[in-house]
N, C-alpha and C positions, 0 to 999 in steps of 0.2 A: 487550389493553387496550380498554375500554371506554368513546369521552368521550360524554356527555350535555350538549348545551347547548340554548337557548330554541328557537331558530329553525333549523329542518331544512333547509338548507345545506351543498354542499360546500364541503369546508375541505382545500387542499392542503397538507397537511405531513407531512415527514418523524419518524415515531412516533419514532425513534431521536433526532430532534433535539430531542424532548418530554420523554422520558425524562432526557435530559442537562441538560436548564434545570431541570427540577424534583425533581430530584435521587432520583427512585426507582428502584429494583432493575429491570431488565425483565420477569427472573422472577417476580417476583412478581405474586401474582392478583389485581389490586387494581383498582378503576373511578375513573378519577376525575374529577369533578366541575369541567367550568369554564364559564365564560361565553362568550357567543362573542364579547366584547368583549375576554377575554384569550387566546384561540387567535388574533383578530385581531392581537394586540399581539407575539407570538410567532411569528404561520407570514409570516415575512419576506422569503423568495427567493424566492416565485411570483412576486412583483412589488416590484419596487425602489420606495423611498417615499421623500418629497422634501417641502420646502417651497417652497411656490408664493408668490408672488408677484403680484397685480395689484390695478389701481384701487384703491389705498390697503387691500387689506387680505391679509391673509395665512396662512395653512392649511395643512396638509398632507395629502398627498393620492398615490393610489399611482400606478406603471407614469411615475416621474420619479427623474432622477438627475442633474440639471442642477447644482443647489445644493450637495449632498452626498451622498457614500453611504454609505448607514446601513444596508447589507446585516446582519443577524445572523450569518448564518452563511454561509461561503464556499461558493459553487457546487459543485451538487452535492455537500456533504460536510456532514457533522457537525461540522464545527470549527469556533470561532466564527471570523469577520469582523475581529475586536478586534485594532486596533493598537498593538502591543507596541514604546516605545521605551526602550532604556537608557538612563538620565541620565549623563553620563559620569562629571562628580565625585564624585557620591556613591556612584555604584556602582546603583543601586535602579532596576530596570524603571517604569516607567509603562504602563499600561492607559489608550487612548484609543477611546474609544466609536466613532467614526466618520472617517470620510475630508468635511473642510469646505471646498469648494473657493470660496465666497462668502463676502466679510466681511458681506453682507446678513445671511446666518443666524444672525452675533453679533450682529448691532446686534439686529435682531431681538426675540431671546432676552434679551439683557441690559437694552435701555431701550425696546420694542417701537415704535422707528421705523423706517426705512428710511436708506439710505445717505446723505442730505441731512442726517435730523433730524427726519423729517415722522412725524407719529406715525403705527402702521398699525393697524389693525384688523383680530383676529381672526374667520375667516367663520363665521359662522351661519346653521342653517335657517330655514329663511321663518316659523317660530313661534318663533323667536328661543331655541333651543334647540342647543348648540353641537353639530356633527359629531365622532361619532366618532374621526375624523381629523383632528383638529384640534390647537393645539400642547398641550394638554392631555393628551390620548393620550399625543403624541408624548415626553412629558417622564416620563409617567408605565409606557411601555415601555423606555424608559431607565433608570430605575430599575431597573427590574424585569433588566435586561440588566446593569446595574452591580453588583446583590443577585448575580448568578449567578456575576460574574467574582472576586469575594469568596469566596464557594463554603463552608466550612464552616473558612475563619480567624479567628481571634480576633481580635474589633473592641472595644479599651476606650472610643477617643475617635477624634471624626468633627469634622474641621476645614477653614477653608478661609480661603484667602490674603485681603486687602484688595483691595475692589475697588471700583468704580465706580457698580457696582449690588447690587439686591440677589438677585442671580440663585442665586449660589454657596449662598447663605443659604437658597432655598428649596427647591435639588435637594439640600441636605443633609439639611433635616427628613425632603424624603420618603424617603430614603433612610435614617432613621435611623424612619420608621414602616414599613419592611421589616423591621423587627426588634419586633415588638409583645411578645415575651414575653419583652427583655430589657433587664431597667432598667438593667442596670448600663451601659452603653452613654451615652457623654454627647457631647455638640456642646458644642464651646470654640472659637466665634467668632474667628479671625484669631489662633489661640494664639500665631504669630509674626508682627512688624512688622521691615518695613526698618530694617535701621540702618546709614542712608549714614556717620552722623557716625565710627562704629567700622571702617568699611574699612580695614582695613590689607592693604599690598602683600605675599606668600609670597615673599620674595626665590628661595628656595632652590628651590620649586615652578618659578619663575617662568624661572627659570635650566635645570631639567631638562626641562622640554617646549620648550627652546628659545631663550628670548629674551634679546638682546643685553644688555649692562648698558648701552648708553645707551636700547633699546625698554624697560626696567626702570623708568630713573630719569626718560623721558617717559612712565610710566604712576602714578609717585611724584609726579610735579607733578601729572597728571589727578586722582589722587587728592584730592588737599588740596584743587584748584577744585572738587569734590563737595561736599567738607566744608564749602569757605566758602559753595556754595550753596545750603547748606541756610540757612544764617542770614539768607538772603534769601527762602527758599521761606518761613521762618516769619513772616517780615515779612508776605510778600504772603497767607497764609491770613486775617490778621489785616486784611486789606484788602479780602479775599472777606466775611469777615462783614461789614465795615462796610456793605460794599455790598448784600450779604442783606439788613445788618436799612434799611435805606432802601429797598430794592425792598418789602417789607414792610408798610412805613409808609404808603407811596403809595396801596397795594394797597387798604389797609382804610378809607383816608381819600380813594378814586377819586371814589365815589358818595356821600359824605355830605356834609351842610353843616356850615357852622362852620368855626373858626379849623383850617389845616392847620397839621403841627407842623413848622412853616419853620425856627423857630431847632433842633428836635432836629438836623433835617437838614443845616443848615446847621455844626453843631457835627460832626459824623461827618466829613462832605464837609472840615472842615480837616484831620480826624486822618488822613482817606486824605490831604492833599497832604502832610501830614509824614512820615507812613509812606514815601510816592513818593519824595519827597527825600536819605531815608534809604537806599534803594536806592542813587539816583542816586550817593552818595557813597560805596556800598559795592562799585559796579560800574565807578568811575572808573578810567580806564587799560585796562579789559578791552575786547578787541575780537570780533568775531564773535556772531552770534544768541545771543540770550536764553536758555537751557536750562530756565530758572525759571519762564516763564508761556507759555500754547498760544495758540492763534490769537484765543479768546475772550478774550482777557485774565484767565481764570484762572488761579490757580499749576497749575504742571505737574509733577508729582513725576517723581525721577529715576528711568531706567528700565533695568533691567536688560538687556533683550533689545537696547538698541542697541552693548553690548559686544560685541565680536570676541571668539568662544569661547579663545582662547589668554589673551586679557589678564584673561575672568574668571576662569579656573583659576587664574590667577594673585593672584587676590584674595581676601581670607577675610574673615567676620565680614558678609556682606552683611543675611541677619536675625538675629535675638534675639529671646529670650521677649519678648512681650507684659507689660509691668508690669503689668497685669492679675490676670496669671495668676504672677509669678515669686515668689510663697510656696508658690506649688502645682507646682511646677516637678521637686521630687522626687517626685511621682505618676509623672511619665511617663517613668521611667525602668524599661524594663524592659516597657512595656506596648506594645499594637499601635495604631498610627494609621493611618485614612484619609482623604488628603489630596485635595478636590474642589475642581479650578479647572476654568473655562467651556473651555479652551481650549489646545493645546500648540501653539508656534509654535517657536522658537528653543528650547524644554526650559530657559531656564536660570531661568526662576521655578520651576519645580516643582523644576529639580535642587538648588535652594540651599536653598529650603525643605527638602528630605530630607538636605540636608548640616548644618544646625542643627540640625535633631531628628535626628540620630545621635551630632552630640554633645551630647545633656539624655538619651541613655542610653536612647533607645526604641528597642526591639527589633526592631518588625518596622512595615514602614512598607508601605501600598501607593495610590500614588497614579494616581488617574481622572482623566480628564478628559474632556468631550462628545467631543472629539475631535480631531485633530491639524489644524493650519491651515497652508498655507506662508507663511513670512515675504516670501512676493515679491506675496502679494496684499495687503499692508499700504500702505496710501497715506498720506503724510504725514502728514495728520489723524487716521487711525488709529493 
């Protein structure tokens, strides 16, 4: 084998671990053609690569393993690096890109601030032309490492959970322009949504792995306070906007003269204290913290991962089709999905999502993720 790239440079990699990402025969007499921006992106264990962190901005950069490791391929071997977990419920492995030992690397990646909030900035060279190695690369090696662990299965539709940001949304595109010569291939946006209201208890599950019938019927009362609090998570969405559109209002009438619009404002500001009220009356008699709003005063959606793995086996119906998409819902029966969240901590967003699409009849499912996090670096706020 023959590589040709720009600039005449050693390049330490293993020809057999080349052969295997780009899916050609060894045998064969073939040259092929790359850049050395993508032999860069592929010859991974000479040096361990990492995201840095300083003075408000942040990069990535080799011979670092502080943050995460994003080895490709295992020491000394041809195999990849890729962290293989089994979801328990549904049965269905996951593929996780990387070992994440910083929540900085999510915040990062998903709302590019820092662990405070403070926004960071991506490094650039001195002509203001971004490195190589930058999170750019970095996302777009990931792809290229996700394209490979796919390998030559049949992909109909490319999906991913609800989220916070828009991160999911744009390691799906690229990942769905790793596929340029196949239209049939579709991204269906959040095909499944929570659905706290439909939780029903598996008595009978609930009972085989274990649990007592009074740990049953204290997971049957948890259940219903879900339910009713969702009637209040809708209240307070509806308190989120109000407050949107007055941040809004302020915003566009900071610097201008002329009458402000005191009475729209002041018209809002009463529907949030009756909105408030309406809680108050709906939360009367309950004791113990709020579940329904975060430290910010925004609604807080319910969350899966603070479930004890025994009491969610015991739970069914956690998502549902997306009403969106539920006239199209007999498409994806029978067909292959790929499922891309930022993150595997606890497994049980990705295992529930692969236990609703098993039952809408999809065949073969495989879900990525950047990479597994342990739930013990979670700090309250996160």
């Amino acid at each position: 084998m023959i590589l040709y790239y720009n600039k005449p440079k050693t390049v330490l990699f293993n020809e057999t671990q080349l052969f295997d990402l780009i899916g050609k025969n060894k045998d064969e007499a073939k040259k092929v053609y790359l850049t050395e921006a993508q032999i860069k992106m592929l010859s991974e264990n000479e040096e361990n690569e990492d995201l840095w962190f300083h003075g408000g901005k942040v990069g990535y950069n080799p011979n670092r393993q502080k943050n995460m490791d994003d080895r490709i391929f295992k020491d000394n071997s041809k195999d990849l690096n890729v962290k293989k977990v089994l979801l328990p419920k549904s049965g269905i492995m996951s593929y996780n890109l990387y070992d994440i030992h910083s929540m900085r690397v999510n915040k990062t990646l998903k709302h590019g601030t820092d662990l405070d909030g403070n926004k960071v900035e991506i490094d650039t060279t001195e002509d203001g032309t971004q490195y190589s190695n930058t999170m750019d690369w970095f996302l777009q090696r990931s792809v290229i490492y996700m394209r490979h662990i796919i390998g030559n299965s049949d992909v109909d539709y490319i999906t991913y959970p609800q989220s916070s940001s828009d991160f999911n949304e744009k390691m799906a595109n690229k990942l769905l322009s790793m596929y340029p010569h196949s239209e049939g291939i579709k991204i269906i946006p959040q095909m499944l949504l929570k659905n706290v209201r439909g939780i029903e208890v598996n008595v009978s599950m609930a009972r085989s792995i274990g649990l007592s019938d009074e740990e049953i019927e204290t997971l049957q009362r948890r259940v219903a306070k879900w339910h009713s609090d969702e009637d209040v998570r809708d209240i307070r969405r509806k308190i989120d906007a109000l407050k949107d559109e007055i941040a809004n209002m302020l915003a566009k009438t900071e610097h201008r003269r002329g009458r402000k619009p005191t009475a729209q404002i002041a018209s809002k500001e009463e529907m949030i204290n009756s909105f408030q009220n309406d809680i108050k009356l709906m939360r009367k008699g309950r004791i113990g913290r709020d579940s329904t709003i975060d430290q910010d005063g925004r609604t807080k959606d319910w969350q899966i991962k603070t479930i004890d793995d025994r009491l969610r086996r015991s739970i069914d119906n956690i998502f549902t089709i997306n009403p969106k998409y539920a006239m199209m819902a007999h498409k994806f029966k029978e067909k292959s999905i790929v499922v891309f969240d930022d993150n595997l901590s606890s497994g049980a967003t990705m295992d529930e999502i692969c236990v609703a699409l098993l039952k809408l009849g999809v065949k073969k499912i495989i879900p990525i993720t950047l990479g597994v996090i342990p739930t013990t670096i979670y700090g309250n706020k996160h």
